[in-house]
Steps between C-alpha positions, in 0.01 A plus 500: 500500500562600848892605525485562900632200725566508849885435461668461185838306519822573259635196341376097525795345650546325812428770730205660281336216473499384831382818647252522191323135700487594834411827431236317281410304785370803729248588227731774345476587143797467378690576126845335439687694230792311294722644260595159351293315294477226734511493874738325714755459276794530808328265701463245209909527425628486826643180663561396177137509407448279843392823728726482826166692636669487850710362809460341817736718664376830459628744704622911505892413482356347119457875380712780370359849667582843578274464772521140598181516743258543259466159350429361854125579492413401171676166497371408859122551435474334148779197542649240272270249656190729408626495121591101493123453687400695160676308280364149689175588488523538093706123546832665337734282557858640607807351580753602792899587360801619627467736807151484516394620189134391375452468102198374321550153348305505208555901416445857537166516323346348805621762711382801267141301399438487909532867523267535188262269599496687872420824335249333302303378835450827601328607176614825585828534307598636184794412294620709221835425314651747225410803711790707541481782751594787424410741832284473820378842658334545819202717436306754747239230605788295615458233255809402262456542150695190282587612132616211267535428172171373411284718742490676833410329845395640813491365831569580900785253530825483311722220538864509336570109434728604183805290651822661398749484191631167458440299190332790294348254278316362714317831529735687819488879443571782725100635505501373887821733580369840315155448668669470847713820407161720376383454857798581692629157582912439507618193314797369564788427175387203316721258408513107325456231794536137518699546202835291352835709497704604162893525496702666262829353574656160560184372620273556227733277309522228790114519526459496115744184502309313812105674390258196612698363746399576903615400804429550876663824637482750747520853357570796749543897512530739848126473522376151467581165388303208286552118488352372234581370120665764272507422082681669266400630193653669159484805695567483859350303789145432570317254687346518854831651712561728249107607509497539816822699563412739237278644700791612741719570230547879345694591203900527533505238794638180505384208728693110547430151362545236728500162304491214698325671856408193589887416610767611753676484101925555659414194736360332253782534255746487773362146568437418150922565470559256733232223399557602079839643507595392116149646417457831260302767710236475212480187546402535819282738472270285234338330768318881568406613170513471182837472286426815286462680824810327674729604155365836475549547878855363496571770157374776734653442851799203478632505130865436597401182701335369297720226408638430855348255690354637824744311735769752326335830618561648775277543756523864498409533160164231544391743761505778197317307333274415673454809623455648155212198427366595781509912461472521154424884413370596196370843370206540285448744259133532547128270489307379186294758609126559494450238233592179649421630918245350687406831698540856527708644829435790585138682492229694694648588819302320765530757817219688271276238494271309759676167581108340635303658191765570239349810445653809405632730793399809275222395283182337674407242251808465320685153564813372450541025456804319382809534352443875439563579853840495641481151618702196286504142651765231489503266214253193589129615509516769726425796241214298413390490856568878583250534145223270697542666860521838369171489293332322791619792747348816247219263357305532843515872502464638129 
């Protein structure tokens, strides 16, 4: 059996596999090498098993950098409307959500069986699952040598497509990160991403009390700020805001809840006084959210009123209160970590590699796609797309 390929490419997710086809496409041999026993697993979880395999807005300000020019190139030359052309052309039909997010309608499978099936065209691509590697060596003819646990592989190209730690069961390992260190490369500290917040005081137990319930809100730190529906769980606070923001977020800092963003809130209960004055503040407060939100809110923030009716407060003290619903600071106590996050922060620090071939700055032949570089999009599709754009960008040169 010949063990030589042109390029071999480390791990068959998103990013492997679509470098894996159009590298397929210009004729290369090419050997895909999966430590899981199936590939694609990420890709066939996310969106909630619907794929949100990318955005119509796509653009640099989506993506968490070091050095926040390198994502330009990629992401202009192989666009979302390259990927969705993909996807029409293999009639997957998608649907169109919340701030232009693009999800499959009928599942994730699709999305993973058109990468397959474009490999397949090419007849040039080989996919092995259960092959763990171990080491890769550059040897004096300039070729890399590929040991793994069921044989050794050589070939001129490496590609590291390992993605990064998140959701270790679903086969993330830190094999990408050593390799980048063996041949000189910095990598920036790793860390959970898109990831829901833990508490350890009062809030776990107000999260624990309200854990399925969600509502609109806008959370906020000194960095950055995120409209969008929050839900809390036994633990903390997840949902997209929290996501989002966690990415901003580092351990020991707190950042603000604003509940209702959508209102000037002391005008509104300032006019509410005068229109509702024998009404209960939670009362009026119902018409926003949900009552086990409303009571825990009022527990937290306006115990002693809680039996006056709002025409009895003083206007000083429904500006403090509103002011409190509307800068609500809370502190975790950390993230659920690797095992529930959606990506990896942190990685292979992108000033060392080529942002038009994604090729090693030290190592000819030696390439770096996906989430193991120091590059981590916004929640919506857009680490997807930075997987497509950045396999497209090194699959014309390897």
């Amino acid at each position: 059996m010949n063990n030589h390929f042109d390029v071999i490419v480390l791990g068959a997710g998103a990013a492997g596999l679509m470098l894996a086809a159009l590298a397929g496409r210009r004729c290369r041999s090419v050997l895909v090498l999966e430590k899981a026993n199936k590939v694609g697993k990420k890709i066939l979880m996310s969106g909630g098993g619907k794929c949100n395999f990318t955005n119509l807005d796509v653009e640099p300000n989506h993506f968490l950098c070091h050095n926040p020019h390198f994502v330009k190139s990629a992401l202009s030359r192989y666009t979302q409307w390259d990927f969705i052309g993909l996807a029409c052309d293999y009639k997957i039909d998608y649907e169109e959500r919340k701030h232009g997010q693009l999800f499959t309608t009928k599942g994730s499978k699709f999305i993973l069986q058109m990468l397959l099936d474009e490999c397949e065209k090419s007849q040039s691509v080989c996919i092995k699952t259960q092959h763990d590697v171990s080491q890769v060596k550059k040897q004096p003819n300039g070729h890399f040598l590929v040991k793994t646990s069921q044989g050794n592989f050589s070939c001129e190209s490496v590609v590291v497509a390992t993605g990064g730690l998140s959701i270790p069961t679903l086969g993330g390992s830190g094999i990408g990160y050593q390799i980048a260190k063996q041949f000189g490369h910095h990598i920036f500290d790793t860390r959970a991403g898109l990831v829901p917040f833990t508490f350890s005081d009062y809030m776990k137990e107000s999260a624990t009390k309200l854990s399925g319930n969600a509502l609109d809100v806008t959370l906020s730190n000194h960095k950055t700020a995120f409209t969008e529906a929050m839900l809390f769980t036994h633990r903390g606070l997840s949902g997209p805001s929290a996501l989002q923001l966690s990415n901003y977020w580092q351990s020991g800092e707190s950042f603000y809840i604003n509940f209702f963003p959508q209102l000037d809130l002391a005008q509104f209960l300032k006019e509410k006084k005068q229109q509702q004055g024998k009404s209960l503040l939670r009362t009026i407060l119902l018409s926003l959210t949900t009552k086990s939100i409303v009571l825990e809110l009022q527990q937290l923030i306006w115990p002693q009123e809680s039996e006056i009716a709002i025409g009895q407060i003083n206007d000083q003290r429904l500006n403090a209160i509103a002011k409190q619903l509307d800068t609500f600071e809370v502190k975790p106590s950390g993230t659920e970590g690797y095992r529930t996050a959606e990506v990896t922060l942190g990685g292979v620090d992108t000033t060392e590699v080529s942002s038009k071939t994604m090729q090693s700055n030290y190592v000819n032949g030696l390439f770096f796609i996906g989430e193991i570089l120091d590059v981590t999009g916004h929640l919506g599709g857009y680490n997807f797309q930075w997987a497509w754009s950045s396999a497209a960008a090194a699959a014309e040169y390897v």
